[in-house]
N, C-alpha and C positions, 0 to 999 in steps of 0.2 A: 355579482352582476355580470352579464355576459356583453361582451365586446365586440366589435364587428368589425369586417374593413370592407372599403369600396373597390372594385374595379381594377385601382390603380397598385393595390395595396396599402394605402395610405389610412390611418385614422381618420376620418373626417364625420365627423360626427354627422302713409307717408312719412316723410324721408325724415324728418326733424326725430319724430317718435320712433322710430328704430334705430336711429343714431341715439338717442338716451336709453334705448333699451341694452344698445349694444355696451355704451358707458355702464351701464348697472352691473352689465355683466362682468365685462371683462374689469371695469375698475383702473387699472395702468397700464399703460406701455402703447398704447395705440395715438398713432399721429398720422398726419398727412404726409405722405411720402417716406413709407415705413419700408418698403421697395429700392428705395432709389441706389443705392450701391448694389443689393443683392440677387436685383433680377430688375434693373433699370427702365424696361420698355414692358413691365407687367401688366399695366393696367391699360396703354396702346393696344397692346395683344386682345385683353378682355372685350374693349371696343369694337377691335376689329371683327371679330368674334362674332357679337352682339350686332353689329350692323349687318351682316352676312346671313346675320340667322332672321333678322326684323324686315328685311329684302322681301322674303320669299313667306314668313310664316310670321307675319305682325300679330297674331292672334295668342302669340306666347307669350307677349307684353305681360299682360293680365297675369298670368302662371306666375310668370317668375318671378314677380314683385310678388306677388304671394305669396311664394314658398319662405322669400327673405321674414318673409310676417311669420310665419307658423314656426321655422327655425327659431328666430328669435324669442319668440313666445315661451320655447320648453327651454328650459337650464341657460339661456339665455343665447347669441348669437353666435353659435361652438361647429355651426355644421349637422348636426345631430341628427337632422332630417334625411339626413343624407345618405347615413345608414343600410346598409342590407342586415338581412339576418336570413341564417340556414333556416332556422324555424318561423320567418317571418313573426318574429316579436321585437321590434325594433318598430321607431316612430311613424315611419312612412309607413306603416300598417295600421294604422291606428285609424279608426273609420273617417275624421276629420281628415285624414291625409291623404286615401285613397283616391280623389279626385285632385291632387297634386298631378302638374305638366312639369318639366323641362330638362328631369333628373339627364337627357340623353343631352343636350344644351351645357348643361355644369358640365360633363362629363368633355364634352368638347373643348369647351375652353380649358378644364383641366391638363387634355393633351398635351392641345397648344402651350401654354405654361412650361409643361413637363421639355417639353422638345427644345424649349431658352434655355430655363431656368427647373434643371431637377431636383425637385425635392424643396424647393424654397416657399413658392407662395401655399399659403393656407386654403383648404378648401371652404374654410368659414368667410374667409376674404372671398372668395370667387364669388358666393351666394350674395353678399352685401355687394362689389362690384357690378355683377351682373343686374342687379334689381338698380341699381342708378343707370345703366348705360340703357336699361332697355325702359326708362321712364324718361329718357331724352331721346331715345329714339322715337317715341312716341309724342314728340312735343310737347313731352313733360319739363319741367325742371332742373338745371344740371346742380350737384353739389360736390362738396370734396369729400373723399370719404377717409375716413381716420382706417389704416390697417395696422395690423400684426396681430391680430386673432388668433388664437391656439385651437385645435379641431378637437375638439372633444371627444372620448372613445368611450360613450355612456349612452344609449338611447333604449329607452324601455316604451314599448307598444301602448301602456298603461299612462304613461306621463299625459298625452293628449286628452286622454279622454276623462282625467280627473276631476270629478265634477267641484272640488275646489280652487282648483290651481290649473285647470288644462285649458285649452281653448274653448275658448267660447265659443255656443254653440248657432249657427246661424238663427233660430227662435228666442234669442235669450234678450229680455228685456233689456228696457234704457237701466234699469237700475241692476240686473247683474251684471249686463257690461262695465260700468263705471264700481261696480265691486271691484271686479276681475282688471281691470287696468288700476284701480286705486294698488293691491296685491303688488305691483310694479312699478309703483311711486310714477306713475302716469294720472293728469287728469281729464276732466271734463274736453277741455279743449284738446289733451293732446288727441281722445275719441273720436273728436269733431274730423281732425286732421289728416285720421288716419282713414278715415271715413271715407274720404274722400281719393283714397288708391279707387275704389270702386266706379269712379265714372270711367276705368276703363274693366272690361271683359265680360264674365258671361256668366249665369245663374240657369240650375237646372227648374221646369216649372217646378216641378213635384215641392221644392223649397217652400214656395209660398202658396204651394196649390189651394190651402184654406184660407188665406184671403180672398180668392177670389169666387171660390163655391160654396164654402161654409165653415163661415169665419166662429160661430159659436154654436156650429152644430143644428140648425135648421135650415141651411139652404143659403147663406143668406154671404154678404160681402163683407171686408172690412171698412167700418166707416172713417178710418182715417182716410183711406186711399180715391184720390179724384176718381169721380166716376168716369171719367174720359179714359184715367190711361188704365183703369178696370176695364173698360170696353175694348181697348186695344190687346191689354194684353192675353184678353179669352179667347181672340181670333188669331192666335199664335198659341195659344195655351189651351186644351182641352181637358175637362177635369178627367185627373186620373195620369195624365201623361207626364209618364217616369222617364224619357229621352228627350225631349226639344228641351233646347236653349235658348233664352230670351239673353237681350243684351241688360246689363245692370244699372244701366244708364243708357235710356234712349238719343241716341243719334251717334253711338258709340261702336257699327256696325263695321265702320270704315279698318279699326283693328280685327274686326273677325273672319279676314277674307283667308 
């Protein structure tokens, strides 16, 4: 299996359900204030980071809490996303991952980190900090986050897109989501949960463009979806249109400036 480093040279491979996923993975050694002798002001720094960056470009909320999702997802919460590869077969290539934001953000507060504290904090930890700091920046939720993450030095371009164990695909049913989260000793509710990162950022149409011009292939709409915000979203959405973004959650605009 081939290996990668970032940038730095380094391996580096909602809240509740990636906090159990990270548990899955990692198993021991992670606590709250897993920093505090070794690089004491790490996660200040991250903050600071994170408000500097949500200032001027609040639109990466969305991203970053996401990438902490897709990370998590493959071989568990290691970084792995993180990944380059000479040949581009590494995770972030992986077609699910392509439309990943904030790799140049991690990469920031990595610096910062580096310039305290070299070589100490995890860049699995940075992706799990940063996805909490930038869900309170957005008048989201604060929590404590458990670190000492190990970065993983394993990411295969194939792991995403395996149609048993990869991510799930944005069309994929109520019932192979709650497969695919079962596969991760996640249930029903933690689905519901995680669900719910979504009312902030942004959806390209072309995702759902068959719901709203031909949902079974006659022309026609999908009958779960209110015909109200079917009308809204065709006056932003035109069939066939592989560039506009609609927000995932209307009145969710105020992040995408």
């Amino acid at each position: 299996m081939a290996t990668y480093k970032n940038s730095f040279g380094y391996f580096v491979l909602p809240v509740m359900v990636l906090a159990f996923l990270t548990l899955q993975a990692e198993g021991q050694g992670l606590k709250v204030g897993f920093y505090e002798k070794s690089c004491p002001h790490a996660e200040k720094i991250v903050t600071t980071v994170i408000n500097e960056v949500m200032a001027v470009a609040p639109s990466l909320s969305g991203p970053l809490l996401r990438m902490h999702f897709h990370d998590c997802y493959i071989r568990g919460c290691d970084g792995s996303v993180l990944l380059d590869s000479p040949t581009n077969q590494s995770e972030k290539f992986a077609p699910p991952n392509l439309s990943l934001r904030g790799f140049n953000i991690v990469d920031r507060v990595k610096l910062a980190l580096e310039n305290a504290c070299p070589g100490v904090v995890s860049c699995a930890d940075i992706v799990a900090l940063v996805a909490r700091d930038v869900t309170v920046a957005t008048k989201g939720p604060f929590w404590e986050v458990e670190t000492g993450r190990r970065d993983g030095n394993v990411s295969l371009i194939s792991d995403p897109i395996n149609p048993a164990t990869g991510l799930p695909p944005f069309f994929a049913s109520i019932n192979l989501l709650k497969q695919s989260f079962a596969l991760r000793g996640l249930n029903t509710k933690d689905l519901v949960v995680l669900s719910g990162g979504h009312t902030i950022g942004m959806s390209h149409c072309s995702s759902f463009d068959s719901r709203l011009y031909n949902f079974t292939g006659i022309g026609d709409t999908d009958p779960s979806m209110d015909p109200n915000y079917i009308a809204r979203l065709k006056l932003k959405c035109k069939q066939g249109d592989q560039t506009t973004l609609a927000e995932l959650d209307p009145g969710s605009s105020l992040l995408q400036k």
